[in-house]
N, C-alpha and C positions, 0 to 999 in steps of 0.2 A: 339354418339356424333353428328353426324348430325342429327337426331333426334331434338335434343335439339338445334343447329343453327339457323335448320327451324322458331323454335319454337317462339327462341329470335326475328328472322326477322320478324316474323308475329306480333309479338306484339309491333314493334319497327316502322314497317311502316306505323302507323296515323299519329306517332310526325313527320315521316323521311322524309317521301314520300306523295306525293298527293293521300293519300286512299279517297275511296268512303264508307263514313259514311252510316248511317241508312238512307235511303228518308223521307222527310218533307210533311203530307200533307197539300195544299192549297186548296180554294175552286175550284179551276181549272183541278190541279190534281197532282201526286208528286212528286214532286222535290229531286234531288241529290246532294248536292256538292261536296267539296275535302277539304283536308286538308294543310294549305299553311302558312306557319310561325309559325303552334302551335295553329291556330285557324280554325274553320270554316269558308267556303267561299263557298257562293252561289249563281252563275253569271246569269245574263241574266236571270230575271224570269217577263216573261211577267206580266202590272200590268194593260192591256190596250191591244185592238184590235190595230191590225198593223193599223194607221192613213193615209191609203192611199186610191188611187180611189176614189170613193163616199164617203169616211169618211176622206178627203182631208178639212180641216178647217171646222168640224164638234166637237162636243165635244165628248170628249173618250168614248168608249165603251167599254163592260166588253170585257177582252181574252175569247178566244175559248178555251173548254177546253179540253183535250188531254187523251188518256188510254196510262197504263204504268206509267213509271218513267224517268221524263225528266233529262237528264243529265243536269246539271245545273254547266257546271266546265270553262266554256269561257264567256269571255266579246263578248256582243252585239257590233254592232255599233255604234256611237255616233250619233245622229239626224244628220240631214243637216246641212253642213255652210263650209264658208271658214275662213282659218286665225287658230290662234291661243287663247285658252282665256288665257295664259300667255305665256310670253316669255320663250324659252326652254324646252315647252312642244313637245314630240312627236305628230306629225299631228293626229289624229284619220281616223280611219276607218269609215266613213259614210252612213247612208242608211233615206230610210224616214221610213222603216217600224223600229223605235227607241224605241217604248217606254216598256222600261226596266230597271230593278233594282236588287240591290244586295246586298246581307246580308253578314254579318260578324259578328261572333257570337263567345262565350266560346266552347270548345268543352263538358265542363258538361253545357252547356244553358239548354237543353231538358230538358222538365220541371218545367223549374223557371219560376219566371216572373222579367227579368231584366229591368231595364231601357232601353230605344230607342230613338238613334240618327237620325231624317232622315235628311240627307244632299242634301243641292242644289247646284248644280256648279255652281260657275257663269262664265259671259263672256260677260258680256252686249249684252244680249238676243239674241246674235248673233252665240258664238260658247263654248263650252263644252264640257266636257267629265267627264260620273259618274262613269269613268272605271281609272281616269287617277292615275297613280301610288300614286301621293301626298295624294291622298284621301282614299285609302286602310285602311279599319278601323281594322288592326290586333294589333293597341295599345291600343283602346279602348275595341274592344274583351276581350284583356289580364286585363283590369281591370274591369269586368263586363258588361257592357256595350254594346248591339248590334245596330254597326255603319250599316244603306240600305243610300246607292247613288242611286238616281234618276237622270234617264234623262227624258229633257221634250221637247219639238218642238218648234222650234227656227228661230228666223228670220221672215219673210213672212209667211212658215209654221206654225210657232206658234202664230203671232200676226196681219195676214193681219184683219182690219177693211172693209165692202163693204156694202153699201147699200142692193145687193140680200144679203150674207149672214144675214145683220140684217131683211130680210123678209125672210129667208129661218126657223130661227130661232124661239121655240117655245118660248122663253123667250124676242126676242123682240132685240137681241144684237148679237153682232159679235168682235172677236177681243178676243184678253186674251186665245189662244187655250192653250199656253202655263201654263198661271195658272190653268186651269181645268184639264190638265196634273196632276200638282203637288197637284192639291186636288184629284183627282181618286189615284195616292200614294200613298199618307197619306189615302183614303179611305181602297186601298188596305192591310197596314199596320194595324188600324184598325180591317180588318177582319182575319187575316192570320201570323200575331208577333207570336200569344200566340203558335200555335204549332211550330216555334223558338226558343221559351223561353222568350220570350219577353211581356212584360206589357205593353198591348194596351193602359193602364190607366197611363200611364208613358211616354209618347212620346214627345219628343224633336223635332222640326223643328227648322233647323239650317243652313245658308248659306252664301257666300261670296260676296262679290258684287253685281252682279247681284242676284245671291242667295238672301245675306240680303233684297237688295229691292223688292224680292219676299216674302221674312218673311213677311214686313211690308205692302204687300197688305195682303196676307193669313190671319195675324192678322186684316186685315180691313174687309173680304169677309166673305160674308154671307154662303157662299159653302164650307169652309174651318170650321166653330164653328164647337165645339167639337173634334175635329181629332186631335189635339194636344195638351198638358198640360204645353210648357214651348215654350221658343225661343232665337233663337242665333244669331246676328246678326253680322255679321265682315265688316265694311266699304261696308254700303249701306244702303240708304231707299228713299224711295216716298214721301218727304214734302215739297219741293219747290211749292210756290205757281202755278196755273195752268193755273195764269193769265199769269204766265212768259211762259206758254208752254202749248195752249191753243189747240194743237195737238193733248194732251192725253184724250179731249173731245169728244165723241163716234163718233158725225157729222163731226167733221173736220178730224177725224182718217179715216171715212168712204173714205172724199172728197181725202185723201190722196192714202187711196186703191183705188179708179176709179184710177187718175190719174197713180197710179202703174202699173196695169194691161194695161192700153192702153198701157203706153213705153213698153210693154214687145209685144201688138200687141193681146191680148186676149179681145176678145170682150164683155166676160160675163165668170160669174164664172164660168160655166159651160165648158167650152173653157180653161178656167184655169186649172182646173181639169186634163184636159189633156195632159197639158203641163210635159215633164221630169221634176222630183224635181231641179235638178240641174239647171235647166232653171231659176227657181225662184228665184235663187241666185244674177243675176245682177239687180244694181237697190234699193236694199230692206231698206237700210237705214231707209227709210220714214216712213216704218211700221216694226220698229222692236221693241215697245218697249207695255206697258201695257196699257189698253184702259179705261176710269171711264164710265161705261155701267150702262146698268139694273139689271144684273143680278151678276158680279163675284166681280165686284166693283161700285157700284152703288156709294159711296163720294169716296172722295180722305181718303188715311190715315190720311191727316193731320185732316179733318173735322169729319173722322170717333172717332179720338181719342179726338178731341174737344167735341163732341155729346156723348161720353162715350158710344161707339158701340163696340169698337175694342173686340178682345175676350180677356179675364181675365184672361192671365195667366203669371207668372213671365219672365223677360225680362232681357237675358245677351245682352250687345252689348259696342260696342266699334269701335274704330278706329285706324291709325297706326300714330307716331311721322311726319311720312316724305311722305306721300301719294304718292304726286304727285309726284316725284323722277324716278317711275317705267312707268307713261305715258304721262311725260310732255317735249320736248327738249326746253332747255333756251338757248343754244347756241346763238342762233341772238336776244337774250328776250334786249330792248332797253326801256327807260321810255315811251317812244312813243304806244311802242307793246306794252307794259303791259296793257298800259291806255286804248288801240284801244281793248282790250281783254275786259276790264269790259266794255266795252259800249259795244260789241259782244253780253255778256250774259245778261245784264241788260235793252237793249235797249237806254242808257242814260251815262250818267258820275256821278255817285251820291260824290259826296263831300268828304262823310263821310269814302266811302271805300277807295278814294285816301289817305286820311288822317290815313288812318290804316294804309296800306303798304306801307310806305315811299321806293320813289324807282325814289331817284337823283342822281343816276348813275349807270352804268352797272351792276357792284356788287349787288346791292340793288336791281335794277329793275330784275334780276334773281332771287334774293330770294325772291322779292315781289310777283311774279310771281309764283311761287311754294306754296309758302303760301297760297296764294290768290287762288290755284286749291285746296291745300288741303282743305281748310277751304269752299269751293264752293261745294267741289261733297261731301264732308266727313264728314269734323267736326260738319257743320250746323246740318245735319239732324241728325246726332247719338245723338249730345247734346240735339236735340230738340224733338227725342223720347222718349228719356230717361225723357225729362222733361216732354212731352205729359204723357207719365206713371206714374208718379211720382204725376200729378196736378191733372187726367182725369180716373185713375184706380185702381184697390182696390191688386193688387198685385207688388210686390216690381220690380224695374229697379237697375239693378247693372251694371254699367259703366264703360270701362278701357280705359287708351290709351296705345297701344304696342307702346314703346318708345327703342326697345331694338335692337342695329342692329348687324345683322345676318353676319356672317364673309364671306362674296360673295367675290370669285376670284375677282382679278385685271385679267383683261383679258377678263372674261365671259361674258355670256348676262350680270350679274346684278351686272358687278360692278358697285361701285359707289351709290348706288339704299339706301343701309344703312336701314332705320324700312319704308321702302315704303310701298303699296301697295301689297299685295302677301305675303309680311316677314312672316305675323305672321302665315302660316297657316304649314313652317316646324316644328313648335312649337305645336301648335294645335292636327295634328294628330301624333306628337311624333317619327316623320320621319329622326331624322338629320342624320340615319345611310343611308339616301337613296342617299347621293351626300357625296364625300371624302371630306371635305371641313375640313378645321383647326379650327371646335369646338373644344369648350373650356368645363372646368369643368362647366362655368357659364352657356353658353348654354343649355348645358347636364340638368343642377339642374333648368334650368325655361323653360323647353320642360317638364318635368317632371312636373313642378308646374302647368304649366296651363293645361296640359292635366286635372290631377287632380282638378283644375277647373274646369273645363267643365264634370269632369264625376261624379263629387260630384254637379252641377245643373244638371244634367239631374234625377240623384238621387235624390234629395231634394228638387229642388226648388230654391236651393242656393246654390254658390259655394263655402261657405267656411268649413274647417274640419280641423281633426286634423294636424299637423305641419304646416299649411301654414299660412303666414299672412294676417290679417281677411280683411275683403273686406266690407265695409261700403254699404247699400241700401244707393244710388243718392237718395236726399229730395227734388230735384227743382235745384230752382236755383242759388241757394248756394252748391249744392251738390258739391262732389269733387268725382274725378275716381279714380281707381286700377291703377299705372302705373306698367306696366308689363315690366320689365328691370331686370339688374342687381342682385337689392334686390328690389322683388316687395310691394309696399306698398302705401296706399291711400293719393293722393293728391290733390293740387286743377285743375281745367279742364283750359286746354292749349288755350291760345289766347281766354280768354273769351272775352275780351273789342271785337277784330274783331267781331265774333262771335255776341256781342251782336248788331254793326253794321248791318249785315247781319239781323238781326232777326227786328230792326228797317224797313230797306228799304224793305224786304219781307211783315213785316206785313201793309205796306203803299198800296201796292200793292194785297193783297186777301182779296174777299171780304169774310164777316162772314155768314159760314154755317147759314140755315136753318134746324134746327134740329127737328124740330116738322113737318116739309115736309116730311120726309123718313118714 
């Protein structure tokens, strides 16, 4: 009889317990994971030499590679930063030697060749974590699918511009460490899926915020073709003219890194170098965001997808009903503030956006005000990729707005917050068992739908299958989105007359690529 308990326990402890599976090998060398909700999980695998010292704002270089078999059963550290990339996130654990990733797989993967999710955190290039619970891809695992979160280097770390580094550099640029992060990733995914189980030839890049407007450089960059087959984009992208933000231009990015390092008292990069990482923390604002160079983004995406450059491959994206809800306080928002806000980001009072968001009284001028953010960081550019893809590409763009709000405690960080910012991605990764919160049957049946979404695109190409309702390819400018609510189904795209405001006074202001110069 005991005997036979043994017997049960040992075959009961992969599903039970955290067992150590067969090792994976990489071209570095092999890896172990554990077993953790029913699927494979395997943390921390170097994809990249630790980015410190000398390789301190340099471009990645491959990992060291190691004899034996690397236990691979702990999360890394998160790169450098401070703050949170969402509210009620636990702080992370930090180091600059970050760059690492992690797989989540079937436990029969070995083998196949499944579809691949690689995921970016976002945080407005400031702070992340590809460890953080929300993202644990154990639901996409469970329906074939293997979810790798990446982290990449952030802040100053990942994005200082400086004159020596664009002389130190053999390509002539500086700035964007952070995207050559996430193309060395995707390289490394590339090289090292298929003994996962994973289809190199099937790869998803997929992200959120800052994420997404990393998709939509990756899809602009030259260092980034072929590494991926599909893309996901959740409220983000890079198409605001750059006339408006004339910063993200390599010279002025540069002039911003001098000026960075003197406040910090480092007289040359080299001096910097030697600075604690932590050091590099106060200050960074100025240079925390992506750089249009020689070499990682030589146009902007807006011009790369005008010029028909972008890479060709199908395009999920969307936005959320209530965006700004989750980073905008209206409390003191007066018609005054509102107005003093659009001339903030426009340099001017344009007319026509007064005339959108009508806001003659407190009431109004805080919804004006909301609108006016979501439609500024969110709605523009999703609508306008989608049409970029639609006018400028030869593979289909499928558009949603998550319009569905999520039952957030009265009390918490997020009440109040309704399909903000953040909502859609307890949906996404099929998480609503991670918070006790008072889901509903409907919840439950559209965390279910759109996961399914999303693993029938990374599958096909396209997100629609059988039981769900069909999801119409965006045509332009007529097209209409997926709302993803209650009972999802396609309709027409939210606040187009704003929207098409916006797209007026933008396009007054950039000038028209040169496409035959690149």
């Amino acid at each position: 009889m005991q005997k036979i308990l043994l017997l049960l326990a040992a075959l009961a402890a992969p599903i039970l317990g955290h067992a150590a599976p067969e090792p994976v090998s990489t071209a570095a060398g092999m890896v172990r994971g554990t077993i953790e909700n029913g699927v494979l999980v395997y943390k921390a695998i170097p994809y990249a030499a630790p980015p410190v010292g000398a390789l301190r704002w340099r471009e990645p270089q491959p990992p060291p590679s190691w004899q034996g078999v690397r236990e691979a059963q702990d999360f890394a550290p998160a790169c450098m930063q401070r703050g949170l990339s969402m509210p009620g996130e636990t702080p992370p654990a930090t180091s600059e030697d970050c760059l690492y990733l992690n797989v989540w797989t079937p436990p029969s993967a070995r083998g196949q060749r499944l579809p691949v999710i690689v995921w970016i955190p976002g945080g407005g290039f400031t702070n992340g974590s590809a460890a953080m619970p929300l993202y644990h891809g154990d639901a996409f695992a469970r329906r074939g699918v293997i979810l790798v979160t990446v982290a990449y280097r952030l802040g100053a770390l990942g994005f200082l511009a400086h004159p020596e580094l664009t002389r130190e550099s053999s390509h002539g640029s500086s700035g964007n460490y952070g995207l050559m992060d996430q193309a060395a990733a995707l390289r490394w995914v590339r090289d090292n899926i298929a003994g996962f189980g994973g289809d190199p030839g099937r790869v998803t890049v997929a992200g959120q915020s800052a994420g997404a407007m990393s998709v939509s450089a990756l899809m602009s960059s030259p260092l980034a073709r072929g590494l991926f087959q599909r893309a996901i984009a959740e409220s983000g992208g890079i198409f605001e003219p750059v006339e408006l933000a004339p910063r993200f231009r390599l010279h002025n990015a540069e002039g911003d890194g001098e000026r960075y390092l003197a406040a910090l008292g480092a007289a040359s990069v080299q001096a910097a170098r030697q600075l604690p990482a932590e050091a590099l923390l106060a200050g960074q604002d100025v240079v925390t965001h992506p750089v249009i160079d020689l070499w990682v983004l030589p146009m902007t995406p807006y011009d790369t997808f005008t010029c028909g450059r972008q890479a060709e491959v199908p395009l999920l994206l969307g936005w959320n009903a209530e965006e700004a809800r989750a980073l905008v306080d209206v409390a003191d928002v007066t018609a005054s503030t509102f107005e003093a806000g659009i001339t903030r980001a426009f340099g001017e009072l344009p007319p026509a956006l007064l005339q959108a968001y009508p806001h003659a009284n407190e009431g109004e001028a805080r919804q004006a005000r909301l609108d006016f953010e979501r439609d500024l960081r969110f709605g523009w550019d999703m609508w306008t990729w989608a049409r970029l893809q639609a006018g400028h590409g030869k593979q289909p763009a499928f558009l949603y707005l998550f319009d569905h709000r999520p039952p957030f405690p009265a009390g918490s960080v997020y009440a109040g917050w309704g399909a903000s910012h953040y909502a859609e991605l307890w949906y996404v990764f099929g998480h609503l068992g991670q918070d006790a919160w008072k889901w509903t049957a409907a919840d439950r049946l559209l965390a279910d739908g759109i996961v399914r979404y999303w693993t029938n695109f990374a599958a096909h190409g396209d997100p629609n299958g059988p039981g769900l309702a069909h999801w119409p390819a965006f045509i332009g400018e007529a097209g209409q989105a997926m709302h993803l609510g209650d009972r999802p189904a396609p309709g027409p795209v939210p606040s187009r007359e704003p929207l098409r405001v916006f797209d007026a006074v933008y396009g007054g202001l950039r000038a028209k690529p040169d496409c035959a110069a690149q």
